[in-house]
C-alpha positions as CSV (number, residue, x, y, z in Angstrom):
1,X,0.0,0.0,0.0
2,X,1.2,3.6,-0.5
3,X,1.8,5.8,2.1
4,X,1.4,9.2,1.0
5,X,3.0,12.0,2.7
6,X,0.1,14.7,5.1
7,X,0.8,17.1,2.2
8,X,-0.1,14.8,-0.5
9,X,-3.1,13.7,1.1
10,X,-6.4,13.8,-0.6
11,X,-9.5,12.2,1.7
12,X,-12.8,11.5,-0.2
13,X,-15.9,13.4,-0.5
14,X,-17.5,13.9,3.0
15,X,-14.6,12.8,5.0
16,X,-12.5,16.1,6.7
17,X,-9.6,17.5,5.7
18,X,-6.0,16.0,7.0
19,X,-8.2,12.9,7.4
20,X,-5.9,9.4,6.4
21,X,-8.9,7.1,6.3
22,X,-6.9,4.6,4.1
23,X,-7.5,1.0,5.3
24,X,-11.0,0.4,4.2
25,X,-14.4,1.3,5.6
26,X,-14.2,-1.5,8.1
27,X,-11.2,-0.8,9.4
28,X,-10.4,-1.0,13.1
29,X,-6.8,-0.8,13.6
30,X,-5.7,2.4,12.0
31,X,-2.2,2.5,12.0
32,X,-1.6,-0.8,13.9
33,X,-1.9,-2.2,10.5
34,X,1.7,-1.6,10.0
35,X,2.5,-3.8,12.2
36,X,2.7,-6.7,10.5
37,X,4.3,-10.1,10.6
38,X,7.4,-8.8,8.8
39,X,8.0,-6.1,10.5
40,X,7.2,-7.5,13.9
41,X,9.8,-10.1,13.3
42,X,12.4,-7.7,11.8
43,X,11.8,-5.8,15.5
44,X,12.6,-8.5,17.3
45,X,16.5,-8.1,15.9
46,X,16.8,-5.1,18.8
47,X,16.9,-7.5,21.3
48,X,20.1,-8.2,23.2
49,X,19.7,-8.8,26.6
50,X,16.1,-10.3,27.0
51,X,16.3,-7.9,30.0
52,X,12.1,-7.3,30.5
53,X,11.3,-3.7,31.4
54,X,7.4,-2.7,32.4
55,X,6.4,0.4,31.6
56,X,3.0,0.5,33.2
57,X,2.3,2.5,36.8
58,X,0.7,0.9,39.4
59,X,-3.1,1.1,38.9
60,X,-3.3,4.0,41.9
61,X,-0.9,6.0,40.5
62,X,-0.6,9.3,40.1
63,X,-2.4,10.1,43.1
64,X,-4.8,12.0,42.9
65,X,-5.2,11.2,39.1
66,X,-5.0,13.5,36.9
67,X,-8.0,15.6,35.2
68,X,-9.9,15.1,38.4
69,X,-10.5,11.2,37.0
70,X,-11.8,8.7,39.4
71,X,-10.1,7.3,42.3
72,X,-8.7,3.5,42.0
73,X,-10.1,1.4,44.4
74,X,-9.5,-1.9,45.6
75,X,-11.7,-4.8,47.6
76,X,-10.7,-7.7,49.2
77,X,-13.3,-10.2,49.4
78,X,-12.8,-13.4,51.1
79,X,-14.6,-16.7,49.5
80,X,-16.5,-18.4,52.2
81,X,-13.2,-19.0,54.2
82,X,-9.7,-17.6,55.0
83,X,-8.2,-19.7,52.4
84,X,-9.8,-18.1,49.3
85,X,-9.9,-14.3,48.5
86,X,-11.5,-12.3,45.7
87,X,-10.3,-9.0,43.9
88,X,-12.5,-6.2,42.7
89,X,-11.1,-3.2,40.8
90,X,-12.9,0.0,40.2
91,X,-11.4,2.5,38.2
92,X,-11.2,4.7,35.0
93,X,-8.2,3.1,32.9
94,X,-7.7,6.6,32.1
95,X,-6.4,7.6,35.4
96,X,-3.2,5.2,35.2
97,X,-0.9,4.8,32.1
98,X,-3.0,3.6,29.5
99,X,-3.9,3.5,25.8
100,X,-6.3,6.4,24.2
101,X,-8.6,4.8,21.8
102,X,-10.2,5.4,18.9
103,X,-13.2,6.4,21.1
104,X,-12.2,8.7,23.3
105,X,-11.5,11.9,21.0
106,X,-13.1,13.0,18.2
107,X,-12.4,15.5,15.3
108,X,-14.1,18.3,16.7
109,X,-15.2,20.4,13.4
110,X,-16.9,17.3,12.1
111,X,-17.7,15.7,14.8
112,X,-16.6,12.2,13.7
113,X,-14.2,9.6,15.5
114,X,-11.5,7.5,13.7
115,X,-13.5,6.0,10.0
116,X,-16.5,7.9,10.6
117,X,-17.7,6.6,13.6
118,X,-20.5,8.6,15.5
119,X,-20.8,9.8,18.9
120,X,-24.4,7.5,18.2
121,X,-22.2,4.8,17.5
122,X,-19.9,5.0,20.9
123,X,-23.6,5.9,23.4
124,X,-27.5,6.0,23.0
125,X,-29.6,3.4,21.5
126,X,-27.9,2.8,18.8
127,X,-24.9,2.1,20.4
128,X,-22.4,-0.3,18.7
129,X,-18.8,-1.5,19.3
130,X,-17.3,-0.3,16.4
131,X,-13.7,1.4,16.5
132,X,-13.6,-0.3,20.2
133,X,-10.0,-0.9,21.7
134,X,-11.1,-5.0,21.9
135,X,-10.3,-4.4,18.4
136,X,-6.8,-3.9,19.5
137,X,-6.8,-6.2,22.0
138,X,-8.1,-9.5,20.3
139,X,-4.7,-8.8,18.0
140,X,-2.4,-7.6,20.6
141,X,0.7,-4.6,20.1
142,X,3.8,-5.2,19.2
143,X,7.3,-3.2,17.4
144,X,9.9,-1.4,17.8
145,X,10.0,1.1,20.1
146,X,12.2,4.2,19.9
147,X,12.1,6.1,22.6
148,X,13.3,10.1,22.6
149,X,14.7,11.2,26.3
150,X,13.6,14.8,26.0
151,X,14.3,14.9,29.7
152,X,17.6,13.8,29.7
153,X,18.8,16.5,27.0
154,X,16.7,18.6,28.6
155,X,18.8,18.1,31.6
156,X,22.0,18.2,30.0
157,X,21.4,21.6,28.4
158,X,20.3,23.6,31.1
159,X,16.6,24.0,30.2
160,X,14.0,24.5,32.6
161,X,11.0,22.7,32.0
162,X,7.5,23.7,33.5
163,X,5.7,20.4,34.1
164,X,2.5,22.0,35.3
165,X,1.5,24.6,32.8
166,X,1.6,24.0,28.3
167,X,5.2,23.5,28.2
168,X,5.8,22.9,24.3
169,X,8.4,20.2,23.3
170,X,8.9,21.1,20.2
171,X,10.2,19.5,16.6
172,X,13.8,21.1,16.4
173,X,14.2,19.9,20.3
174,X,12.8,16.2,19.2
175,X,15.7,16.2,16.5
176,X,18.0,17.7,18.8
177,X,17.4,15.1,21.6
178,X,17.6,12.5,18.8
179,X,21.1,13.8,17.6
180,X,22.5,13.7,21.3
181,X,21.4,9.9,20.8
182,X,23.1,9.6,17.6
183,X,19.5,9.1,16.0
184,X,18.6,10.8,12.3
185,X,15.4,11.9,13.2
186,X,13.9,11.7,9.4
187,X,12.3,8.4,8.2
188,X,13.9,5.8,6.8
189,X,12.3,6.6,3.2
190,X,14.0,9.9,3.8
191,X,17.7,8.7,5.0
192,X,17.1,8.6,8.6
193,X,16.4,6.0,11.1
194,X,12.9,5.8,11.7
195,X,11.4,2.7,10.8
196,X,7.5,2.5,9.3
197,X,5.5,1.0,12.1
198,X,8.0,2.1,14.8
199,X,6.3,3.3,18.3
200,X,7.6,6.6,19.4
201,X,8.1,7.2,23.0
202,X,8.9,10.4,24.2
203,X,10.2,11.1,27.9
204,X,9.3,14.4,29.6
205,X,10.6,14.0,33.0
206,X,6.7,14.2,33.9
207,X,6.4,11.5,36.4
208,X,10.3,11.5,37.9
209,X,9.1,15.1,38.8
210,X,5.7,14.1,40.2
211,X,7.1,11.6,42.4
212,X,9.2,14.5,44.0
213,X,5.7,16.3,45.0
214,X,3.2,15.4,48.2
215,X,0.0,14.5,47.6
216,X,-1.1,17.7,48.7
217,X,1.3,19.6,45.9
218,X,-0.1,17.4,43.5
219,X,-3.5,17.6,44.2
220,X,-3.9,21.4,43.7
221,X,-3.2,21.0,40.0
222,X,-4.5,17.4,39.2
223,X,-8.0,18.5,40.5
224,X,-8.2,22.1,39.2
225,X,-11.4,22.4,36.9
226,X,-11.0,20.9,33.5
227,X,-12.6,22.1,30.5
228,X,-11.2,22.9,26.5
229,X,-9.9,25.9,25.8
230,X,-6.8,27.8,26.2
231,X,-8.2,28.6,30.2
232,X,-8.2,25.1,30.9
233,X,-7.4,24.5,34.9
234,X,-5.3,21.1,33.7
235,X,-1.9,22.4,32.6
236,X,0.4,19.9,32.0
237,X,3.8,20.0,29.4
238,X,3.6,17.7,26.3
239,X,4.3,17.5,22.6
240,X,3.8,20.7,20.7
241,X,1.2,21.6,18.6
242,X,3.0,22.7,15.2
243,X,2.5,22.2,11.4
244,X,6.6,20.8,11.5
245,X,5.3,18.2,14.4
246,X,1.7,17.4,12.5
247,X,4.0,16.3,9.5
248,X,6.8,14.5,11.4
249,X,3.9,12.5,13.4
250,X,2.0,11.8,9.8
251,X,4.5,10.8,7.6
252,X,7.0,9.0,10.0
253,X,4.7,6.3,10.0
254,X,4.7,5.2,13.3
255,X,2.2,2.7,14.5
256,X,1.4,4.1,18.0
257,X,2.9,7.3,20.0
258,X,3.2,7.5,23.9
259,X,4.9,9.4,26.9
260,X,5.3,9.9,30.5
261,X,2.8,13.1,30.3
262,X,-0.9,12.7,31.0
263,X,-1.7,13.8,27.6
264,X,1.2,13.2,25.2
265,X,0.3,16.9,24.0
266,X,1.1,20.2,25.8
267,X,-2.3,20.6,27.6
268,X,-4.1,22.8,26.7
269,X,-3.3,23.8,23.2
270,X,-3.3,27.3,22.1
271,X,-4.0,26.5,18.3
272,X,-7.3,25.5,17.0
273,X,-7.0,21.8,17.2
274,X,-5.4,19.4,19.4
275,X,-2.7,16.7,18.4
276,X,-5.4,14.0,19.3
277,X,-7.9,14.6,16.9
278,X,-5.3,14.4,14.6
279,X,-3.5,11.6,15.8
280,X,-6.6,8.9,16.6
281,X,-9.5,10.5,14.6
282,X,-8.3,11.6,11.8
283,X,-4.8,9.0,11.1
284,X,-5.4,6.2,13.3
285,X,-3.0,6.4,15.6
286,X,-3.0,4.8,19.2
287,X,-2.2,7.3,21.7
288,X,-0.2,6.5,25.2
289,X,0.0,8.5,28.4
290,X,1.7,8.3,31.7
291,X,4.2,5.7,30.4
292,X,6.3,4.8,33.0
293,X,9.7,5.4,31.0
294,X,12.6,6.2,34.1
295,X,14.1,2.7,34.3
296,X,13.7,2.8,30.5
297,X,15.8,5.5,29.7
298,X,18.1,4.8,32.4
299,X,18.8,1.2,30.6
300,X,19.0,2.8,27.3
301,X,21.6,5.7,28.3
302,X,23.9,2.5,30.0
303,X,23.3,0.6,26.7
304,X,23.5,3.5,24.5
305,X,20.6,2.0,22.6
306,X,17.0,4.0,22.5
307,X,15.7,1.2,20.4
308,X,13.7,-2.2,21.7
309,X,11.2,-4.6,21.3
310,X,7.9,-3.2,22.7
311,X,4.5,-5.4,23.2
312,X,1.4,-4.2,25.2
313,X,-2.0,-5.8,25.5
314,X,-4.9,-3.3,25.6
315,X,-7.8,-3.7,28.1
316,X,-10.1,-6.5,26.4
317,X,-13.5,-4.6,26.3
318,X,-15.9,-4.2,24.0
319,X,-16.7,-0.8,23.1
């Protein structure tokens, strides 16, 4: 299949503009298509030490969540005896590190989620499960992973970074954090080193700072009010919203994007659009916040080596 560059793109009549719509009608999986068998198996040449490194929080962290979300809670229930116990979770999957669906954010000016799908189609009576993340889950994720330590040349260079307000990472600082790790940021199409279907992880620093800060300190900007708009109460630092990082996200190819921030995006953005409706409405592609990514990049500075095998399994839920 041709891939055709953001600028080159031309969606049909009815769909919006920007819009990559270009694995069928039926199409679940977006940009998870590109990982396929070959290029799964090709990604399994980056590993070395078959040293295993989770990247998932702990279901109650960060506390309190962020965006005011629910509270994780957890019951102990014991089964007629002492010997036996039950578990029961309750919790918003977004309030931990997680995987934005194809449900969660839609192209605001038209209203649609990724392939058309409806806000009708996600709640009310004629409800369906199309574009759900079981789609996702009944074939699993897995690639190379790249990750970007923003943080680290952050660190190295003297530059402040403001966790708690629309701190912009932007494209030149991507491509200079890549040069300080000997990565050519361009695709590989291009001369560079990124792969079609890699997954991009980016490392703010985020959650090494939050785990510095009390509950208390955290709690006075995780619960401040949340709505869109430049006023929003939920300031956090992220990706930046940019025409140079819309086309580097687009026509990199990458099969999934994630960070350590609670929406991979500065929050809130100050253009008229936000990197998610681009990212899962209009191309497809899986979004990841609150990575855990410290032991990570600490294994990858030692190794000098920012690429690995990566495989995630998505909550199985319809819907």
């Amino acid at each position: 299949m041709e891939l055709p560059l953001r600028k080159d793109l031309r969606p049909k009549s009815g769909e919006p503009e920007d819009s990559a719509w270009i694995w069928g009608s039926d199409d679940e999986l977006g940009r998870l298509n590109l990982q396929t068998p070959e290029r799964v198996k090709k990604a399994l040449e980056t590993v070395s030490s078959g040293e295993v490194i989770p990247l998932g929080l702990p279901f109650d962290q960060p506390a309190p969540p962020c965006y005011d979300r629910a509270v994780f809670k957890h019951h102990i229930t014991p089964k007629g005896s002492r010997y036996a116990f039950d578990d029961t979770y309750e919790m918003n999957p977004q309030s931990t590190s997680q995987w934005d669906g194809f449900r969660h954010f839609a192209h605001i000016p038209s209203g649609y989620f990724y392939n058309r799908t409806t806000p009708e189609d996600i709640l009310g009576a004629k409800a369906s499960t199309k574009c759900g993340i079981h789609a996702w889950a009944t074939r699993g994720i897995a690639g190379r992973g790249i990750l970007l330590d923003y943080a680290g040349y952050a660190e190295a260079n003297n530059i402040k970074l403001d966790f708690y307000d629309n701190f912009k990472i932007s494209y030149s600082a991507l491509v200079s954090t890549a040069q300080r790790q000997a990565i050519d940021l361009r695709p590989a199409r291009q001369g560079g080193d990124v792969q079609i279907g890699d997954i991009l992880l980016i490392r703010s620093g985020f959650l090494k700072n939050s785990n510095t800060l009390t509950y208390e300190q955290k709690a006075a900007r995780h619960l401040q009010p949340h709505r869109f708009g430049p006023d929003d109460g939920q300031r956090y630092i992220g990706v930046e919203q940019s025409e140079e990082i819309l086309d580097f996200l687009h026509d990199s190819y990458f099969s999934a994007v994630a960070g350590d921030q609670p929406a991979f995006e500065a929050w809130p953005s100050e253009k008229d659009y936000y990197l998610h409706e681009k990212l899962l409405a209009l191309w497809g592609c899986p979004i990841g916040e609150l990575w855990d990514l410290e032991k990570l990049a600490e294994k990858c500075a030692e190794r000098k080596k920012w690429t690995f095998f990566l495989t995630s399994a998505p909550n199985h839920v319809k819907g």
